[in-house]
N, CA and C atoms as an extended XYZ file, in Angstrom:
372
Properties=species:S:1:pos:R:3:atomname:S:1:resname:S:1:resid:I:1 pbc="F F F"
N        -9.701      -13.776       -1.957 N   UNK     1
C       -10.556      -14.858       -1.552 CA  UNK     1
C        -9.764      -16.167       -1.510 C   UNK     1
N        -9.542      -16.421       -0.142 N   UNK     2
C        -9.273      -18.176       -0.303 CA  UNK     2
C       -10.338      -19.323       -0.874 C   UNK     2
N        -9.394      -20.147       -1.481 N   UNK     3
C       -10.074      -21.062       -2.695 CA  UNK     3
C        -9.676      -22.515       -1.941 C   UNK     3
N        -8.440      -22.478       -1.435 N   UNK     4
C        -7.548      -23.704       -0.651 CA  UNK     4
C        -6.908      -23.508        0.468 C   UNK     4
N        -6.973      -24.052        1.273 N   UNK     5
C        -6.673      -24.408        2.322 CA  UNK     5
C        -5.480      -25.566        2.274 C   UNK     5
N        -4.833      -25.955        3.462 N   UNK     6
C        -3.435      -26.490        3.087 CA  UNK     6
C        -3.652      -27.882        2.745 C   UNK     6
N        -4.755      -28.651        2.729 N   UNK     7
C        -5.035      -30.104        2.588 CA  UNK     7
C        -6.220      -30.107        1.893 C   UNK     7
N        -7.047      -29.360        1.623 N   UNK     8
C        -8.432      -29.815        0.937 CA  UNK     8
C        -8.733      -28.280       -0.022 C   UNK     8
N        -9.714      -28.345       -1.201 N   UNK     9
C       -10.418      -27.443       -1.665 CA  UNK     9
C       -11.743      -27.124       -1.069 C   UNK     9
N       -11.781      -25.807       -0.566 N   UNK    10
C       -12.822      -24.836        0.415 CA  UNK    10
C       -14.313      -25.132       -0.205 C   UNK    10
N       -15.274      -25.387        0.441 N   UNK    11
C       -16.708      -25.155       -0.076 CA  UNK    11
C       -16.801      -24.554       -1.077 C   UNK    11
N       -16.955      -23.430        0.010 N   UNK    12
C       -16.850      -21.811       -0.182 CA  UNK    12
C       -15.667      -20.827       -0.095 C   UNK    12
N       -15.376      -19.836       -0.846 N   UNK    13
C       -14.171      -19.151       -0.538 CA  UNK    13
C       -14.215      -18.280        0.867 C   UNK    13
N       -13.293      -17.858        1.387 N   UNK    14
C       -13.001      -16.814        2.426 CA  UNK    14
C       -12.158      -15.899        2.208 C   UNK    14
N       -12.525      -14.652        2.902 N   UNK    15
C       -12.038      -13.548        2.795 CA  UNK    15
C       -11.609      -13.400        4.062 C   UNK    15
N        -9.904      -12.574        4.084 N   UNK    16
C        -9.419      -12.343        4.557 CA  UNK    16
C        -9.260      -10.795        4.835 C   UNK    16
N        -9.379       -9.810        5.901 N   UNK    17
C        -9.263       -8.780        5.446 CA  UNK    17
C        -7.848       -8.399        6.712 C   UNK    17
N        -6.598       -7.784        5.832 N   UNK    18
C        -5.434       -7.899        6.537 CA  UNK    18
C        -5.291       -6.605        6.524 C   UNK    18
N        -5.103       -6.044        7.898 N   UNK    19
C        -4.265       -4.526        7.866 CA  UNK    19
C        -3.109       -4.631        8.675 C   UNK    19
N        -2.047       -3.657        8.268 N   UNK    20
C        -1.300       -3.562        9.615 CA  UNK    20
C        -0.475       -4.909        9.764 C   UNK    20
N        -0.652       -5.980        8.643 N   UNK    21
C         0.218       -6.998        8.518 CA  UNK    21
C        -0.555       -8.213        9.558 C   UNK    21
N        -1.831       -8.039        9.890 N   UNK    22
C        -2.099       -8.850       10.661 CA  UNK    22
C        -3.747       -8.968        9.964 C   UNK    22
N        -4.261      -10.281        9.974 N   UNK    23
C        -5.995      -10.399        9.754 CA  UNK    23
C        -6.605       -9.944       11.246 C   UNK    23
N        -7.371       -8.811       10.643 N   UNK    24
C        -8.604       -8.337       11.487 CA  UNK    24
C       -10.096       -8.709       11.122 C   UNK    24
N       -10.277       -9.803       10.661 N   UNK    25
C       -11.817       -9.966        9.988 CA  UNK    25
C       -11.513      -11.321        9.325 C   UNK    25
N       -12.496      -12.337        9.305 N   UNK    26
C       -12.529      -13.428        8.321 CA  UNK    26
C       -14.012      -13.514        8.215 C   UNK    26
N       -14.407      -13.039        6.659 N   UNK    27
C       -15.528      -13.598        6.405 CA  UNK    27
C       -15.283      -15.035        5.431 C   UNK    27
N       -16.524      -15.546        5.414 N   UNK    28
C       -16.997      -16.579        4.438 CA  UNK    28
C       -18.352      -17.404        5.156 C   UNK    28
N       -18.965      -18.308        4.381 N   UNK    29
C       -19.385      -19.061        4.928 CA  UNK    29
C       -19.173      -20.430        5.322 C   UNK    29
N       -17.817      -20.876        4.294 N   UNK    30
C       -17.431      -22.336        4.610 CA  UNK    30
C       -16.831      -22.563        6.499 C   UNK    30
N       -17.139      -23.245        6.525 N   UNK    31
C       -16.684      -23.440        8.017 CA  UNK    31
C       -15.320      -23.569        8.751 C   UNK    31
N       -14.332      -23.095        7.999 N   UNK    32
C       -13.212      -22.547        8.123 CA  UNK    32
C       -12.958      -21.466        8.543 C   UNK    32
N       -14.202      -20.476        8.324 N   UNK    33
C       -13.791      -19.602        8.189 CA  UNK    33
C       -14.618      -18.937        9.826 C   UNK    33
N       -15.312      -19.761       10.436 N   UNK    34
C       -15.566      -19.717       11.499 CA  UNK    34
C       -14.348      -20.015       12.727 C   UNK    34
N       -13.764      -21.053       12.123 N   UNK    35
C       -12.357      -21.736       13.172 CA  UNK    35
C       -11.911      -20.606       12.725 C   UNK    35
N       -11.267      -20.079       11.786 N   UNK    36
C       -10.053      -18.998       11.847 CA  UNK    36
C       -10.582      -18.272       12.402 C   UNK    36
N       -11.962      -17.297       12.454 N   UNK    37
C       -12.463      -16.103       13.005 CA  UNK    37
C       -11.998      -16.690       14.888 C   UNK    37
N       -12.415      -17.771       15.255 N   UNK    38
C       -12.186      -17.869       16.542 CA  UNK    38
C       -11.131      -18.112       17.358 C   UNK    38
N       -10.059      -19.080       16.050 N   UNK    39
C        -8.940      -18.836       16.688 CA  UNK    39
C        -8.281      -17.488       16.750 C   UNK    39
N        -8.376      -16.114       16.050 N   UNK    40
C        -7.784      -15.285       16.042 CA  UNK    40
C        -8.760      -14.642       17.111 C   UNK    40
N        -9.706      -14.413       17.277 N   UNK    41
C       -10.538      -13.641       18.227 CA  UNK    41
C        -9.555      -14.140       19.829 C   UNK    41
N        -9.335      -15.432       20.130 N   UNK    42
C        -8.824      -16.290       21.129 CA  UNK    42
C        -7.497      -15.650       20.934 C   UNK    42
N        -6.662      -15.513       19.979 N   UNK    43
C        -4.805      -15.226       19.999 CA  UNK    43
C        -4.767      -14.302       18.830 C   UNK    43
N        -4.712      -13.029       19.249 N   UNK    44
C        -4.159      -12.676       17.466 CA  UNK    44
C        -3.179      -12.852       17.246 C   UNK    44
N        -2.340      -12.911       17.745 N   UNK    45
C        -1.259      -13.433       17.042 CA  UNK    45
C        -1.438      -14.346       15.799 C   UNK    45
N        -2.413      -15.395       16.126 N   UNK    46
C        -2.494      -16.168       14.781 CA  UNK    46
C        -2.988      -15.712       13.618 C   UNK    46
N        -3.649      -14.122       13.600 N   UNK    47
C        -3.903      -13.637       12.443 CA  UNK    47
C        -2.359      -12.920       11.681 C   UNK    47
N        -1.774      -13.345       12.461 N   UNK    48
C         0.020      -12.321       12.129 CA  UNK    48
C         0.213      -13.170       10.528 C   UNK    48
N         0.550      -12.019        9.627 N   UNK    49
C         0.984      -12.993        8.490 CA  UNK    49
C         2.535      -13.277        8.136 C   UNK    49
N         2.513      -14.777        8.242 N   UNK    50
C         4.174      -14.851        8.733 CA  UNK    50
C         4.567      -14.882        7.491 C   UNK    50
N         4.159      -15.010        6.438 N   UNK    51
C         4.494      -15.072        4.921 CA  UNK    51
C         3.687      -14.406        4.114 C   UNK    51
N         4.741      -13.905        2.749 N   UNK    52
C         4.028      -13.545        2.118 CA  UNK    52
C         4.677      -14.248        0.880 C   UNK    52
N         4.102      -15.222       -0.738 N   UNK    53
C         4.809      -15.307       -1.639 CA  UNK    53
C         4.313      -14.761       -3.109 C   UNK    53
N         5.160      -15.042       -4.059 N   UNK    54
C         4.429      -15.029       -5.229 CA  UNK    54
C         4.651      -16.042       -6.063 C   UNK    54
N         3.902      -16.964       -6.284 N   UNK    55
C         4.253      -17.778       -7.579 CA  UNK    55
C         4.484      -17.175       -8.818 C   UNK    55
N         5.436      -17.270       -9.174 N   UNK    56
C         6.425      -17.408      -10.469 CA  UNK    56
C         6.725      -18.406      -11.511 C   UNK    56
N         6.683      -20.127      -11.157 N   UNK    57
C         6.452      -20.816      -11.884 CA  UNK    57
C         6.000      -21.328      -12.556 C   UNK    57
N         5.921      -20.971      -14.097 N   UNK    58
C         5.000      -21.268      -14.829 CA  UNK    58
C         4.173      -23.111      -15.636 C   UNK    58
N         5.229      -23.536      -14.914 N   UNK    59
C         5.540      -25.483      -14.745 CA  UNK    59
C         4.594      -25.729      -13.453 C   UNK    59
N         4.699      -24.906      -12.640 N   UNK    60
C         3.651      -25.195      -11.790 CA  UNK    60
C         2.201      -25.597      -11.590 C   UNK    60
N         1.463      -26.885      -11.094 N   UNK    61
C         0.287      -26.468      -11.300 CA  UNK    61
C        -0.504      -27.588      -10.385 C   UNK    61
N        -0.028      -28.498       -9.628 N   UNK    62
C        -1.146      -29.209       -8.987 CA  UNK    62
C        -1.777      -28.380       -7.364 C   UNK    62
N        -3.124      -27.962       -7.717 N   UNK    63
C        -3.349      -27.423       -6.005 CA  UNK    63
C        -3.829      -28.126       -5.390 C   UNK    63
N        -3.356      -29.331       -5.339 N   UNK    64
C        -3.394      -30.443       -3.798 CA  UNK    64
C        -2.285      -30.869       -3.354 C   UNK    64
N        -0.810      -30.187       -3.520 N   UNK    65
C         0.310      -30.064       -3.286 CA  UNK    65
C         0.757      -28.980       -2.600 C   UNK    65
N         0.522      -28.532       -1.345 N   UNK    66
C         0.720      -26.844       -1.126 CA  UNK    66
C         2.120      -26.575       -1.272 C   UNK    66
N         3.019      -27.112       -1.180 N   UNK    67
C         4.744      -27.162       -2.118 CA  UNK    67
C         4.800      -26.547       -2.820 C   UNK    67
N         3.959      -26.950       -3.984 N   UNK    68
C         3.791      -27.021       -5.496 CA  UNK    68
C         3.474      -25.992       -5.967 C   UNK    68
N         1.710      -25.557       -4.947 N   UNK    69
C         0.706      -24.894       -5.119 CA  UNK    69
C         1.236      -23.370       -5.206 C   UNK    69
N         1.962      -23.442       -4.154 N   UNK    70
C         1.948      -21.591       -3.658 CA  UNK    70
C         3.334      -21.307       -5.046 C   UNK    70
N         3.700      -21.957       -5.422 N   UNK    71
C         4.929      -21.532       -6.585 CA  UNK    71
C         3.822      -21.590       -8.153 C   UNK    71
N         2.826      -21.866       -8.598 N   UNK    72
C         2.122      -21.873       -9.650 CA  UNK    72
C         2.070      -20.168       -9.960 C   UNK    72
N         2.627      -19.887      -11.406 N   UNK    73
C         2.501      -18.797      -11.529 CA  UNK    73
C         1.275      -17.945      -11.545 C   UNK    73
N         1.218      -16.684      -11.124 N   UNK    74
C        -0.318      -15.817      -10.894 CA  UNK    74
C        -0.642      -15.769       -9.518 C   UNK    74
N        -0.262      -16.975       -8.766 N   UNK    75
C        -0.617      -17.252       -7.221 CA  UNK    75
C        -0.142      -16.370       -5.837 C   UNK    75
N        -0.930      -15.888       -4.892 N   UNK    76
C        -0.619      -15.491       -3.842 CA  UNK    76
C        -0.606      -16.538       -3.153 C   UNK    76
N         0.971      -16.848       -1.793 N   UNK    77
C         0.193      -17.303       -0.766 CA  UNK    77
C         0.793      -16.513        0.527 C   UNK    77
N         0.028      -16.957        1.349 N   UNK    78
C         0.300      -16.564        2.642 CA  UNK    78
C         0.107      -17.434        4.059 C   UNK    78
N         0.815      -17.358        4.821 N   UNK    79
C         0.769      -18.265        6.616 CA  UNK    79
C         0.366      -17.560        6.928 C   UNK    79
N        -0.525      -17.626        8.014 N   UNK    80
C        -0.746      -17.354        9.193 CA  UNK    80
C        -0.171      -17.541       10.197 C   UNK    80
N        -0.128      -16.789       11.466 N   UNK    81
C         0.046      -17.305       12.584 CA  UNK    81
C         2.018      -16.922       12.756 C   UNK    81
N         2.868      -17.993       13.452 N   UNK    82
C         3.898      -18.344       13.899 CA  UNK    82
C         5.246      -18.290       12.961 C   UNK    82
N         6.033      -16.958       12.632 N   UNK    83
C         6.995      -17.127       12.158 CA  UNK    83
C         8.563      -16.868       13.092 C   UNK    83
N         8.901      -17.274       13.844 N   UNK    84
C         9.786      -17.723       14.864 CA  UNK    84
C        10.762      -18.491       14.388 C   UNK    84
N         9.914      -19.611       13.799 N   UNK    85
C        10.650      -20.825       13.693 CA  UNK    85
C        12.261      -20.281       12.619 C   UNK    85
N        11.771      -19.166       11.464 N   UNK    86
C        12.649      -19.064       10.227 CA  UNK    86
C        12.981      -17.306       10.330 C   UNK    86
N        13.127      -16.880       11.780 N   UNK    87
C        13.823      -15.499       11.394 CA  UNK    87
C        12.600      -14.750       12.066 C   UNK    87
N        11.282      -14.697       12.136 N   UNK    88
C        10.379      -13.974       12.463 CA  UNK    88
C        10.474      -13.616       13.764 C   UNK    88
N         9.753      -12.664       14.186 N   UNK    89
C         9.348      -12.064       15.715 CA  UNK    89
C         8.066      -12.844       15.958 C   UNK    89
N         7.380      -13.323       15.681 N   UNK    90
C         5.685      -13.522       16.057 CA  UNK    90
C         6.075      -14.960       16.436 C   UNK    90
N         5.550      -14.975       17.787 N   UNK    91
C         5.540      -16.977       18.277 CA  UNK    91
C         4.435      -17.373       18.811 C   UNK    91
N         3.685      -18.060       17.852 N   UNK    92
C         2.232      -18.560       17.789 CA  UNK    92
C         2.145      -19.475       17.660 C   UNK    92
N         1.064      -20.655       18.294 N   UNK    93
C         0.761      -21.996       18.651 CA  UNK    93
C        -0.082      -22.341       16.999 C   UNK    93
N         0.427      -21.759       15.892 N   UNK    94
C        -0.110      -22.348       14.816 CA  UNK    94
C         0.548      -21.880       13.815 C   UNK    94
N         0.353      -21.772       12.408 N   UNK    95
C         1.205      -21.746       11.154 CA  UNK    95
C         0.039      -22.388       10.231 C   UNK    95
N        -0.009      -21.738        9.292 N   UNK    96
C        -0.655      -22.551        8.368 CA  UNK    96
C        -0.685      -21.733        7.077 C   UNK    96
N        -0.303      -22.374        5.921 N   UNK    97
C        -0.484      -21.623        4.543 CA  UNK    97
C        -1.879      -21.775        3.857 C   UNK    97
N        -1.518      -20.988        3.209 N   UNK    98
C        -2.915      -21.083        2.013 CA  UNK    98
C        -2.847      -20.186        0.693 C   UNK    98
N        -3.484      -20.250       -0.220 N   UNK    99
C        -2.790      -20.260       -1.647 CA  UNK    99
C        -4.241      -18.810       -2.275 C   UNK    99
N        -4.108      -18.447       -3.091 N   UNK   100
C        -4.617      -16.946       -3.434 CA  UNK   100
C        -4.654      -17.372       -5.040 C   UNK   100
N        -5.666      -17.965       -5.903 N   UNK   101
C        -5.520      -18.268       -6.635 CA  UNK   101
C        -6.677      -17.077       -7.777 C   UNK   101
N        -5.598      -16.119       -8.563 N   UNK   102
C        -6.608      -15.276       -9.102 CA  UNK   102
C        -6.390      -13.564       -8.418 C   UNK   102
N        -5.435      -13.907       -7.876 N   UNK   103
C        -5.114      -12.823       -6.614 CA  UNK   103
C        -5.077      -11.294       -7.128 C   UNK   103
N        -5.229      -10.200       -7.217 N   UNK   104
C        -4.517       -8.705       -7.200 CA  UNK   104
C        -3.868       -8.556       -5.749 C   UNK   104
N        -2.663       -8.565       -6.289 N   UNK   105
C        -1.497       -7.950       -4.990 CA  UNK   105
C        -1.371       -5.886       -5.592 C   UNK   105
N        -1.717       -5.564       -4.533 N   UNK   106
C        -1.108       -4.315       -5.214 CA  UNK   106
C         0.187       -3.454       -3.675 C   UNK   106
N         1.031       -2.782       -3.917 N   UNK   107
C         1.682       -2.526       -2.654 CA  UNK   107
C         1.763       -0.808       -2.877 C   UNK   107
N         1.853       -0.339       -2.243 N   UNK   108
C         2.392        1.191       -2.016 CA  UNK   108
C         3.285        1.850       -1.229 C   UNK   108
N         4.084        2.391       -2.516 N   UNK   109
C         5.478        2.877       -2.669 CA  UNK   109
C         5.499        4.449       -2.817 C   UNK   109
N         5.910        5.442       -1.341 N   UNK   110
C         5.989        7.032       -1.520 CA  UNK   110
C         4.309        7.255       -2.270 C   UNK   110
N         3.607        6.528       -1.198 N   UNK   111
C         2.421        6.886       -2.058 CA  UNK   111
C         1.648        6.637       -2.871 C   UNK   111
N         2.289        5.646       -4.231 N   UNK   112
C         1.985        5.796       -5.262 CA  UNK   112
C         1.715        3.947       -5.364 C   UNK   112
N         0.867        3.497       -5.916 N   UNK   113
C         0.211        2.178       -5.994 CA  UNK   113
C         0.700        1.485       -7.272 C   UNK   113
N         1.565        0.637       -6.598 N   UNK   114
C         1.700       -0.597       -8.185 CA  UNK   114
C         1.126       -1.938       -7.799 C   UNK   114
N         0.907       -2.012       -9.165 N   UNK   115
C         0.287       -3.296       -9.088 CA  UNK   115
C         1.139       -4.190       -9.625 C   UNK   115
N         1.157       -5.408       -8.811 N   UNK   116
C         2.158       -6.591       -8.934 CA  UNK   116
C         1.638       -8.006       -9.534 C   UNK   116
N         0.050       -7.790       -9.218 N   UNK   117
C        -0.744       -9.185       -9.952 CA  UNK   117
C        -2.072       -9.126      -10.369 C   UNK   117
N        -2.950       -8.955      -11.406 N   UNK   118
C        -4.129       -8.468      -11.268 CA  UNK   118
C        -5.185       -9.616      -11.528 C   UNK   118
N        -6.045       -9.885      -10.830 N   UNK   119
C        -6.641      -10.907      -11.226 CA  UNK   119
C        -5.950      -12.263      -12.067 C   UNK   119
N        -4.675      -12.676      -11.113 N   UNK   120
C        -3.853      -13.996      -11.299 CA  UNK   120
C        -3.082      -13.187      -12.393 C   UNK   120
N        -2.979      -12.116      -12.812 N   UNK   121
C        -2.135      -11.982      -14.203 CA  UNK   121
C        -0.784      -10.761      -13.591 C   UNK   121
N         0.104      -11.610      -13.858 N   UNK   122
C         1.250      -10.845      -13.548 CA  UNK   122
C         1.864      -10.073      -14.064 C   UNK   122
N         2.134       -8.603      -13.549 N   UNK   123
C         2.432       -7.505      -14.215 CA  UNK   123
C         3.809       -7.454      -13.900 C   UNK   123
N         4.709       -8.637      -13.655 N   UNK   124
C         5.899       -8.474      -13.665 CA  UNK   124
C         6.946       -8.636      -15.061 C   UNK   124
């Protein structure tokens, strides 16, 4: 569930639902989450996720800094849209981060499911 957005704190949170490395679905009700549903309906490309991070820093902590934000330890973040600019294949008329605060990352490896963050708590 997004909590932040790259300049303000969300109403309401949004859900992202990503397969295949790309968002196919944005629910919520804050009104963000209407612009993203339409800009991606209009280009998917802009659902392409050009990033993926993990905050690690445990010094970290203002989320009205997205710098700052996406390095606070426990934190997912992720771009949307346009990674071209730094090595990527995807070239999209947008970019934008946003921060995963509280996140379960889990990935799968030969099958088998680890978990990397569970509810903001890091199993690293």
């Amino acid at each position: 569930m997004l909590e932040w957005a790259p300049t303000k704190r969300l109403r309401d949170s949004i859900e992202l639902d990503v397969r295949n490395g790309r968002v196919v679905d944005v629910s919520g009700s804050d009104p963000l989450a209407a612009d993203l549903r339409e800009k991606i309906l209009k280009n998917p490309l802009i659902g392409n996720i050009a990033e993926l991070g993990i905050g690690t820093n445990d010094k970290a902590e203002r989320p009205d800094n997205i710098l700052e934000t996406e390095k606070i330890l426990g934190t997912v973040h992720i771009a949307l849209g346009d990674n071209s600019s730094f090595g990527g294949k995807v070239s999209a008329p947008f970019h934008e981060d946003f921060i995963f605060f509280k996140p379960t990352l889990e990935v799968f490896k030969g099958g088998q499911k680890i978990e990397i963050i569970v509810d903001g708590e890091p199993r690293f």
